[in-house]
GUDRENFI-687941 format. One record per residue (C-alpha): residue number from 1; x, y, z; residue in three letters. Coordinates in steps of 0.2 Angstrom, whole numbers, plus 5000, padded with zeros to 4 digits. Each point is the difference from the previous one (the first is absolute). Example, Ala and Ser with C-alpha at 12.3 -4.5 7.8 and 13.67 -1.06 7.14 Angstrom:
REM residues 2
 resi    u    v    w resn
    1 5062 4978 5039  ALA
    2 5006 5017 4997  SER
END
This chain:
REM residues 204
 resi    u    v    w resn
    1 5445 5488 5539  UNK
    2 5009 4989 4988  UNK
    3 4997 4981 5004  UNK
    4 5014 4993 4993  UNK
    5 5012 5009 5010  UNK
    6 4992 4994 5017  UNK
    7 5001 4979 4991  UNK
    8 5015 5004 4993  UNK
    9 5004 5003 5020  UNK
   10 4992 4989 5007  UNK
   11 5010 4986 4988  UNK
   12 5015 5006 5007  UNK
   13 4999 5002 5017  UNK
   14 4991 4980 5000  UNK
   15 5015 4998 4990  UNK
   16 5013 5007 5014  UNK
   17 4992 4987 5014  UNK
   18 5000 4985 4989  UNK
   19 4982 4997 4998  UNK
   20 4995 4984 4993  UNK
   21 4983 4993 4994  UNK
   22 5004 4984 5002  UNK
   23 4990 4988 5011  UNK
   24 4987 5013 5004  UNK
   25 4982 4995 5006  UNK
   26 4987 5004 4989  UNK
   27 4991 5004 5017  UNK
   28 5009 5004 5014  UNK
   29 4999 4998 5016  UNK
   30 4996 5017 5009  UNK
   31 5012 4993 5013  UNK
   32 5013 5005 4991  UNK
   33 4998 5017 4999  UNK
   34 5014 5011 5007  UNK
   35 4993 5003 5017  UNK
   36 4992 4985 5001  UNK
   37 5015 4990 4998  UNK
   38 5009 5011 5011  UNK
   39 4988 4999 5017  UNK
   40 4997 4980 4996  UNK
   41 5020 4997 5001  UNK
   42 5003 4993 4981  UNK
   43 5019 4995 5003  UNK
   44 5005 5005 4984  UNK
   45 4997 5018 5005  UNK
   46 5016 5006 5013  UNK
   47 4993 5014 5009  UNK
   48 5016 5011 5010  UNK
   49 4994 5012 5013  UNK
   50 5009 5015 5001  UNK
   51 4993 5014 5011  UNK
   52 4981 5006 5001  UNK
   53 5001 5011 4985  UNK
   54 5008 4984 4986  UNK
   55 5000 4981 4998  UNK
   56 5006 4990 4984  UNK
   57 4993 4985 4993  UNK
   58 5011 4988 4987  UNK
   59 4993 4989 4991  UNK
   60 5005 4987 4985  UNK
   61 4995 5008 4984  UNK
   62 4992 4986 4994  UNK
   63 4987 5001 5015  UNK
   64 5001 5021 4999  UNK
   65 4991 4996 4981  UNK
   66 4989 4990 5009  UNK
   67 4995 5013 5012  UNK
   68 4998 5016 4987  UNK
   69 4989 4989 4990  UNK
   70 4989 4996 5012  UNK
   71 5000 5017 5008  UNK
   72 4997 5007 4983  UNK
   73 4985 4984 4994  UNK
   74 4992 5008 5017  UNK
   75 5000 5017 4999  UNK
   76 4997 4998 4981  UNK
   77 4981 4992 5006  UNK
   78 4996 5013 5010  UNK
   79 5004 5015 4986  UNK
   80 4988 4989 4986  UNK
   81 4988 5000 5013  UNK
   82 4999 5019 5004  UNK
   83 5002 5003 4980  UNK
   84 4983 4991 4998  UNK
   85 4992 5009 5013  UNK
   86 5007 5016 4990  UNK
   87 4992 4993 4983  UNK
   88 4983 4995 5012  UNK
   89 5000 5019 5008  UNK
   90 5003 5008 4982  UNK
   91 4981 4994 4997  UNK
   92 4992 5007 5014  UNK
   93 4993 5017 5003  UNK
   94 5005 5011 5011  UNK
   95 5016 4990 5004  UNK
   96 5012 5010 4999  UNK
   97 5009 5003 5017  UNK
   98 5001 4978 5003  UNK
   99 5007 5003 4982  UNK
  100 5015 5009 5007  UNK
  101 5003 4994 5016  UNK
  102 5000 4980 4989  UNK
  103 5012 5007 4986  UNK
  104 5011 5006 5013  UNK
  105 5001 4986 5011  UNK
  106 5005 4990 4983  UNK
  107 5015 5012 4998  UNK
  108 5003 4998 5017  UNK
  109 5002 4981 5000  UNK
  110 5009 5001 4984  UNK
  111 5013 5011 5004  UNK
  112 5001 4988 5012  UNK
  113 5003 4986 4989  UNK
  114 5010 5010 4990  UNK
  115 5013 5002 5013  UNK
  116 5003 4985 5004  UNK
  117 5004 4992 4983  UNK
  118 5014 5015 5000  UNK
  119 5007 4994 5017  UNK
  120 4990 5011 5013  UNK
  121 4988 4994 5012  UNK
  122 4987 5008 5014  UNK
  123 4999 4990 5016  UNK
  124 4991 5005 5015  UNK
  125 5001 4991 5017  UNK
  126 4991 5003 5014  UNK
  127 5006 4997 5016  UNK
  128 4997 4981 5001  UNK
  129 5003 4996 4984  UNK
  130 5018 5008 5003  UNK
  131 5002 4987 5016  UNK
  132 4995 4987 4987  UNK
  133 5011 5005 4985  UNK
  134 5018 5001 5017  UNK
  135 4992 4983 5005  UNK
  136 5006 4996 4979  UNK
  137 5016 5007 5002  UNK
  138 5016 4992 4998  UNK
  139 5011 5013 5008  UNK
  140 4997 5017 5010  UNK
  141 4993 5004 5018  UNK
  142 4983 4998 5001  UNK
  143 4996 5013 5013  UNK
  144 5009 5014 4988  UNK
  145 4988 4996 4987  UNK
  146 4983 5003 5008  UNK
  147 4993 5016 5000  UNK
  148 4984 5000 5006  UNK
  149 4990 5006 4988  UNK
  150 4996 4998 4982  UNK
  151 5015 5004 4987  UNK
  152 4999 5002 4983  UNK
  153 5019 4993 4990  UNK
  154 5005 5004 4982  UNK
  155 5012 4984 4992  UNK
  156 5011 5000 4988  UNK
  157 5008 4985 4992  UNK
  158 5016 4997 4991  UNK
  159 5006 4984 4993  UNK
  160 5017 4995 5008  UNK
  161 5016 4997 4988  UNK
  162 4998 4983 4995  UNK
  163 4981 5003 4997  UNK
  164 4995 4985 5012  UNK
  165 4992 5010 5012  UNK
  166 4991 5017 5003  UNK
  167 5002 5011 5015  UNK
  168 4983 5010 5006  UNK
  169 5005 5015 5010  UNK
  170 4986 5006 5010  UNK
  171 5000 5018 5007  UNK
  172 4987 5009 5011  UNK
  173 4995 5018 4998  UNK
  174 4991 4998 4984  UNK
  175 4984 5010 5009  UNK
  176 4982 4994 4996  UNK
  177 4995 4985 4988  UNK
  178 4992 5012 4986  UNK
  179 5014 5013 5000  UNK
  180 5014 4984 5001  UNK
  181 4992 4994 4984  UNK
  182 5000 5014 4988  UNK
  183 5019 5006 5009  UNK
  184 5005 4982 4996  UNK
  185 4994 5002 4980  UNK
  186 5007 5017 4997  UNK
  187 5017 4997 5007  UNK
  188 5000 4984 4987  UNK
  189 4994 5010 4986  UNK
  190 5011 5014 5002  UNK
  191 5012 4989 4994  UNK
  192 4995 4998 4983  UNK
  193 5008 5009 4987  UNK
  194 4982 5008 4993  UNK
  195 5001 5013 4985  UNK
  196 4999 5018 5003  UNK
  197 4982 5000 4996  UNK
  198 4995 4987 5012  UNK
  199 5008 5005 5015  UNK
  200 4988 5012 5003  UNK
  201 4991 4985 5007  UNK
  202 5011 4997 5016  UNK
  203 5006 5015 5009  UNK
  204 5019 4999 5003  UNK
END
């Protein structure tokens, strides 16, 4: 698949949300990743309950670059890390089923990854953490929210006119964590124009 069509991509969609990298930590606190900052009630992120099934979250942009680069510095770790133990299980014998199941959790996470620099984010709250996130909230009936059980949201974001702040729309329904992630990347890349020849790589 060609590469520079997915950074080409990537450029503009972090372009469309007004993604700066000034003022950035080097290392991040992993309190300021998205879920984090949404169950520890960082004010700058303006959660609206609507029903069971949607929420939104608003945030000032300046603090939403905050947040994708520390999700990203994170998830980033844990993709090196499983990409050593690839190289590691290469040079064993008789390795070859961990070999599999490791590269595949490495796609897995990255898609992941991928996702959300192009906008589109995997969150999954269970019941308490659901209580903990209305507890957040800023508007919206609390009792409509809860649902009982774990739930698994797909966000998108979008930038609003004046580029100040980005709105995360968060839906349910997206079914189970592994299938949301690879749902999440296709529908992104289906969106590049790709050449006849390289198409055959995404089925439409």
């Amino acid at each position: 698949m060609p590469i520079n069509h997915i950074v080409d991509l990537v450029g503009k969609k972090l372009s469309e949300i007004n993604y700066s990298k000034d003022n950035l930590a080097v290392t991040p606190s992993f309190n300021g990743v998205l879920k984090q900052s949404l169950l520890q009630g960082d004010p700058e992120f303006k959660i609206k309950l609507i029903n069971k099934s949607q929420f939104t979250v608003e945030i000032p942009s300046s603090a939403y670059s905050e947040m994708l680069y520390t999700d990203f510095f994170y998830g980033l770790q844990r993709i090196q890390k499983l990409q050593d133990e690839i190289e590691f299980q290469k040079s064993l014998p008789e390795s070859s089923a961990w070999l599999i199941v490791t590269t595949y959790y490495a796609s897995f996470f990255s898609a992941i990854e991928l996702s959300k620099v192009l906008g589109r984010f995997n969150l999954n709250l269970d019941s308490s953490q659901q209580e903990v996130l209305a507890n957040q909230s800023t508007e919206g009936i609390h009792s409509n929210f809860i649902t009982g059980s774990s739930v698994s949201f797909v966000g998108q974001a979008c930038a609003s006119t004046n580029w100040d702040l980005v709105k995360i729309t968060f839906s349910s329904g997206g079914g189970k964590p592994h299938k949301l992630a690879w749902d999440n990347l296709h529908f992104l890349l289906k969106s590049i124009n790709f050449s006849s020849d390289s198409k055959r790589y995404i089925s439409q």
